[in-house]
C-alpha positions as CSV (number, residue, x, y, z in Angstrom):
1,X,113.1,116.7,161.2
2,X,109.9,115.2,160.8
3,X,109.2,111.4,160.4
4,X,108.2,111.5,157.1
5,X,110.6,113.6,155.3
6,X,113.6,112.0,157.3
7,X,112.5,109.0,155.9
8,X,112.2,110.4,152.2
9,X,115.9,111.8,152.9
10,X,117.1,108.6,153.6
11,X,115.9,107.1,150.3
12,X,117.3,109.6,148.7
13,X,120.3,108.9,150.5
14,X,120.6,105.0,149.9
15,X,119.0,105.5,146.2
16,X,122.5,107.4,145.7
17,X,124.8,105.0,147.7
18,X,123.3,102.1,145.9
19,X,123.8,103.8,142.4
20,X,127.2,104.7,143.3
21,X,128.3,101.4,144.3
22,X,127.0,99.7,141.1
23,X,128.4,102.2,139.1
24,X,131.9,101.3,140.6
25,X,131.0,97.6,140.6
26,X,131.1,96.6,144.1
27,X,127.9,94.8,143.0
28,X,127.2,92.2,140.4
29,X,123.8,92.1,138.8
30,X,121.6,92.1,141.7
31,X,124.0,91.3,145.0
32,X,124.3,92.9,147.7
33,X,122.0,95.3,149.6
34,X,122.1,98.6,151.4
35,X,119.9,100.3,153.7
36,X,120.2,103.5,156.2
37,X,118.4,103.4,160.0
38,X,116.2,105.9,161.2
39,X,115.9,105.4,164.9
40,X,113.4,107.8,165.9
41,X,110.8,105.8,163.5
42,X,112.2,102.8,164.1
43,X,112.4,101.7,160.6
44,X,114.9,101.0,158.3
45,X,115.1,102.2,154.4
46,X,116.9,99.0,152.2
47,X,117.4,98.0,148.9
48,X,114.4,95.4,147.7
49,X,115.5,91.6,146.9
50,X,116.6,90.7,143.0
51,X,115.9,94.4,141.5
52,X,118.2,95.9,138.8
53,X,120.3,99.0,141.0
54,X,120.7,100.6,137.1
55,X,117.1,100.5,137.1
56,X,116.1,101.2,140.9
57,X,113.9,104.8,142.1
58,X,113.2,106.3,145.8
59,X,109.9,104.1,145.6
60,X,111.4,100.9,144.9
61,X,113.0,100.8,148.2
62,X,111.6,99.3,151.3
63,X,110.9,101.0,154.4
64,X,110.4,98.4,157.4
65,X,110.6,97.8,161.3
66,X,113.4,95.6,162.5
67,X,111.2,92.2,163.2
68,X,110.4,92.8,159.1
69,X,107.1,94.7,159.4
70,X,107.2,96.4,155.7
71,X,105.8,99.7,156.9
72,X,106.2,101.5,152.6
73,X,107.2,100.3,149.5
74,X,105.7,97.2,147.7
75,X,108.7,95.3,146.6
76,X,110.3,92.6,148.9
77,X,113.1,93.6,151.1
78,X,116.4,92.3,150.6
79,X,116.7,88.9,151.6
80,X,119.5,90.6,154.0
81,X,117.0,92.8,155.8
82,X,117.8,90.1,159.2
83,X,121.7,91.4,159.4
84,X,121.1,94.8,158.7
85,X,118.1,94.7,161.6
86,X,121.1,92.6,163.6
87,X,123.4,95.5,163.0
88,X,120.9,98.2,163.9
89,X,120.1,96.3,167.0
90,X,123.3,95.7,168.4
91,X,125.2,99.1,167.3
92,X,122.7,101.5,168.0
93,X,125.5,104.4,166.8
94,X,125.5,102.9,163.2
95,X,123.0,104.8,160.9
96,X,123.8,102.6,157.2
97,X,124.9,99.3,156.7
98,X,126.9,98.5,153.2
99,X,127.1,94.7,152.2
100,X,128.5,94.7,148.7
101,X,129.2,91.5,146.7
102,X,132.0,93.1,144.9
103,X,132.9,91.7,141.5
């Protein structure tokens, strides 16, 4: 799969997991964050800091490196994006990382 459209499938893959996980209210208002790894890239797809997840489209997420280098998107990254880069780093056989604030 090419770069670019494994990186359009995993927006369309955390646009999803977000929705679902607000829809069952693991999330309060804004909390929480989720984002999916692409290791070929390098970059990570997550959630943007403070935006609505009722109210959240494929370009609102933010596609980065793991030192924070926003390579798409013009939203900030979750304030999170540290862990989930932490995560990435240190399991390289994880490819998503959930952190819900569940009501």
């Amino acid at each position: 799969m090419e770069e670019k459209s494994k990186i359009s499938e995993l927006r369309k893959e955390v646009l999803t997991a977000a929705r679902e996980a607000y829809r069952l209210k693991l999330m309060a208002g804004t909390s929480g964050n989720l984002s999916a790894w692409d290791a070929a890239s390098g970059c990570l797809v997550i959630t943007p800091s403070g935006y609505a997840y009722d109210l959240m489209e494929e370009e609102d997420l933010v596609v980065m490196d793991l030192d924070g280098q926003v390579r798409e998107g013009f939203r900030k990254p979750s304030s999170e994006w540290r862990m989930h880069a932490a995560i990435y780093r240190s399991l390289p056989r994880i490819g998503a990382v959930v952190h819900t604030h569940s009501t």
